[in-house]
C-alpha angles and dihedrals in degrees: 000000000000121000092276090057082248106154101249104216117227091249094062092053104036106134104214117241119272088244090059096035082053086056095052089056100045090050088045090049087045097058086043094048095048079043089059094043097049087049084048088051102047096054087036086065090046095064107038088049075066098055093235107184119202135003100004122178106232105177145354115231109194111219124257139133095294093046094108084053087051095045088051092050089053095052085046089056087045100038088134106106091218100070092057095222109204146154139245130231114263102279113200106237113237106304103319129098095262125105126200122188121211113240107208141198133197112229118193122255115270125206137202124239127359139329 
């Protein structure tokens, strides 16, 4: 019965499977994840258009309770051994409670002129 003593029919209150619960999360993880490496391309681009050589920051994650997904995700764009990928400590941000942490990349030396 619902408050107004109205009868509440099986169908309205049915509670999905945890199969099916588990494949909302993991849709909903997977357009935040492509979210997060479009955002990591696209500085990514910035700073190899110009033309940024060694330990460059390419994003801030602020940290939540997803921050260790995210950080996973960042070392699975970057899988190759030869950007570094690594993470910063927790930095407060100004002067409020959240943290964020710097994800960077190691970009190869460019040099001017030939070789």
């Amino acid at each position: 019965m619902n408050e107004d003593n109205s009868v509440v029919s099986e169908e309205t209150v049915k509670v999905p499977s945890y199969d099916e619960l588990r494949r909302k999360y993991d849709g909903k993880w997977k357009e935040q994840k492509e979210a997060f490496w479009k955002h990591l391309k696209e500085n990514f681009e910035v700073l190899t258009s110009q033309f940024r050589t060694g330990r460059q920051e390419v994003y801030v994650l602020t940290v939540s309770d997803f921050s260790d997904e995210f950080e996973k995700a960042f070392r699975e764009f970057f899988h190759d051994t030869g950007y570094q990928a690594s993470i910063g400590e927790a930095e407060r941000l100004g002067s409020g409670v959240k943290k964020s942490k710097k994800l960077y990349i190691r970009l190869p030396d460019c040099y001017n002129g030939t070789a």
